[in-house]
N, C-alpha and C positions, 0 to 999 in steps of 0.2 A: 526484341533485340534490334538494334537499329542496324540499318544496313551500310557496313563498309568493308569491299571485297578488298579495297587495297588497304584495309592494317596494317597490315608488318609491314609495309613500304612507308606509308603515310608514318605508322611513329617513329621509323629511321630517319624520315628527311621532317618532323618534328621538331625530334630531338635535335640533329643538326642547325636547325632552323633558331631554337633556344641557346644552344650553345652561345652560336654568333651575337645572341640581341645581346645574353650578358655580358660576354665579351667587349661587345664595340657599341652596337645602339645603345643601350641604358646609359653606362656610363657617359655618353656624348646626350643625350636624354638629358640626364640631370645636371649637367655641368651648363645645359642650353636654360635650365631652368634655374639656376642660382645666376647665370649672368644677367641674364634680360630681366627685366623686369615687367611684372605683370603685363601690364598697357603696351607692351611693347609687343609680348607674343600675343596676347589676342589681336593684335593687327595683322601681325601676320599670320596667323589663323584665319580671319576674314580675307584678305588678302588670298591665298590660297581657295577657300571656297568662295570666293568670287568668279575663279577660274573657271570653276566647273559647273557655272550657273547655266552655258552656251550646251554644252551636253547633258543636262537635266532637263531642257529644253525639249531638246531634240527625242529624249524617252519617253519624254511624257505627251508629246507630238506623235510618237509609234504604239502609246500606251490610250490611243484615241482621248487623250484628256486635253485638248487646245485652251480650254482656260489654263489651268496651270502652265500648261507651255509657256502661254504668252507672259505670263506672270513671273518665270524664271527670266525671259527675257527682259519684262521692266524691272526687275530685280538686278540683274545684271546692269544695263543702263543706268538704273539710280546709283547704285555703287560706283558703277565706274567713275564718273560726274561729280554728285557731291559727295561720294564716302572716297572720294580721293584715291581712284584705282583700287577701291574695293578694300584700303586700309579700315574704315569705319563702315558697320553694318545698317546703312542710312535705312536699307528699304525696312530693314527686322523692326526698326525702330518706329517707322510710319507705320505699320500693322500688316506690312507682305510680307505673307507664312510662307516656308521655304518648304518646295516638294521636289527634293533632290532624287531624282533614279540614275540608274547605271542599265546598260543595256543587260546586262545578265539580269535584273530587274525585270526588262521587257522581256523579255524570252518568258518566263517563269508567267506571267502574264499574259501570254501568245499560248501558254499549254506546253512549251516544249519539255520536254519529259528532262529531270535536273540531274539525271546521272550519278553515278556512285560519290561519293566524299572525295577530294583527293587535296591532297598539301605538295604546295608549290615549294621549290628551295626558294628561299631568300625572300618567298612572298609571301605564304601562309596560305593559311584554310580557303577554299573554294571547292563548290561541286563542279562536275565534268562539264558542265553547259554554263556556268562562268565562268572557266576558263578559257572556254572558243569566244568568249562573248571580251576579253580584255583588248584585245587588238584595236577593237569600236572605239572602246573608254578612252584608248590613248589615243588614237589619231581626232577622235572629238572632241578633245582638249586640247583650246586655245592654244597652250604653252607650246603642245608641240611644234607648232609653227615658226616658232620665234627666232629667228633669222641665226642670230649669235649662237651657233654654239657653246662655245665657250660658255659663255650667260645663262644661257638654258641649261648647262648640266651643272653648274655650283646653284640653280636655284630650286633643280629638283631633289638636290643632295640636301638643301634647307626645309625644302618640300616632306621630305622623309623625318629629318629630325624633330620637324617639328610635330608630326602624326607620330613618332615615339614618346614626343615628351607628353603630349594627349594621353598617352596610356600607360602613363604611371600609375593610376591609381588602381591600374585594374590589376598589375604584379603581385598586390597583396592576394586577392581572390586565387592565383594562379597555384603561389605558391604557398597555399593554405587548402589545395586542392589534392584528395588523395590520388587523383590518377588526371595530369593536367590537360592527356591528349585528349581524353575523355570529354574534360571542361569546356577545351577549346572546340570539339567538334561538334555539342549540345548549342552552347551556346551560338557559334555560328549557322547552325541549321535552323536553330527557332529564332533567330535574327533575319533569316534571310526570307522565310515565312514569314513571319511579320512588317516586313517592308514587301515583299510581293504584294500584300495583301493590303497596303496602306494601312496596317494599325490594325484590323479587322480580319482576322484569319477565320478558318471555321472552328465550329466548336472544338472541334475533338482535335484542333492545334492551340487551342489558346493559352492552356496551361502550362505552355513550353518557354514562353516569355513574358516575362512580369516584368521589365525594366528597360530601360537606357542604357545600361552600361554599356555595352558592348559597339549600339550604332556605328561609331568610329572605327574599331578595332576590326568590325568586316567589309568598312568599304571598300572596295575594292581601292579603293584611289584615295581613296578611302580619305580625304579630305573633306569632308561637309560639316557642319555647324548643327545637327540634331539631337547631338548627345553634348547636349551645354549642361547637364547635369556632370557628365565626366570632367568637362576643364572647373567645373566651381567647384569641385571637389577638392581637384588639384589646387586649385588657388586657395582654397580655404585653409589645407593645410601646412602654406607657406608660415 
């Protein structure tokens, strides 16, 4: 039995949590996704995980990995430059592999013990020691800086939409799911395993994630580029 002391709290603010997406995000989801046109949101897809190339840096710098580091670093510079503020994924394209972390990452990495399950309103699934670890995510993203308020919050409100419209495809899994908090808390635990652990967890965790789906749907920021299986999914079934 997997352990989560806060249940009845977590599926209260779950279910909350679902209400709102079908409410408000989906439908501004799919309405993002009949307007624009393909080539348009994978820019801005890139564009977004562009931003978070400075703080993948920085994890993987804490995560004693300095090649990688430096590598989200020249990844970030080649974007910036000729993929045109990170609109076109210039470095993906020349052969730099993208090693996105998030400081809850690092912790999980450093040993720190990941504390019980818990579900944020309006945010979603995280264990206790990603949640203390978001505060890092946000102030180590570029954006936050960006002078214009104004600017900076209609672009993190595109910021959002457009990590909704990413995870269309995964609604069908959800709601095909006989118990979804279930789904939702599996799959984010052997996600969060498997990127701890760069792809290579221990044995007696491996069996818990067989796929990509998910990548996107627990990053915290949850904008990176690793689950390009999820948007061709999407795309294919335009």
């Amino acid at each position: 039995v997997e352990y989560d002391p806060l249940e009845p709290l977590n599926r209260k603010i779950h279910s909350f949590n679902m209400t709102m997406d079908r409410t408000i995000m989906r439908p501004v989801a799919r309405g993002y996704e009949k307007v624009l046109p393909s080539p348009f949101r994978r820019s801005i897809t890139n564009f977004f995980s562009n931003l978070t190339a400075p703080r993948s840096a920085l994890n993987n710098f804490l995560q004693g990995q300095p090649g990688r580091g430096f590598n989200e670093l020249g990844r970030f510079l080649f974007n910036s430059t000729l993929g045109v503020a990170g609109l076109f994924d210039i470095a993906s394209a020349a052969g730099m592999e993208r090693y996105d972390e998030t400081f809850g990452e690092t912790l999980g990495v450093w040993g720190v013990p990941e504390g019980p399950y818990v579900v944020i309103p309006f945010w979603g699934p995280n264990m206790l020691s990603d949640a203390f670890a978001l505060p890092v995510d946000y102030y180590s993203d570029i954006w936050t800086y960006y002078d214009n308020s104004s600017v900076r919050d209609k672009v993190w409100g595109i910021r959002l939409i457009d990590l909704r419209y990413r995870l269309l495809s995964v609604d069908a899994f959800l709601e095909d799911s006989p118990d979804p908090y279930v789904a939702v808390r599996e799959a984010f635990r052997q996600n969060r395993t498997f990127r701890v652990y760069d792809g290579n967890p221990p044995q007696e965790e491996e069996d818990f994630y067989d796929g990509e789906m998910f990548d996107e749907f627990f990053e915290d920021d949850m904008f990176d580029e690793q689950a390009e299986s999820v948007l061709d999914e999407a795309e294919s079934s335009e």
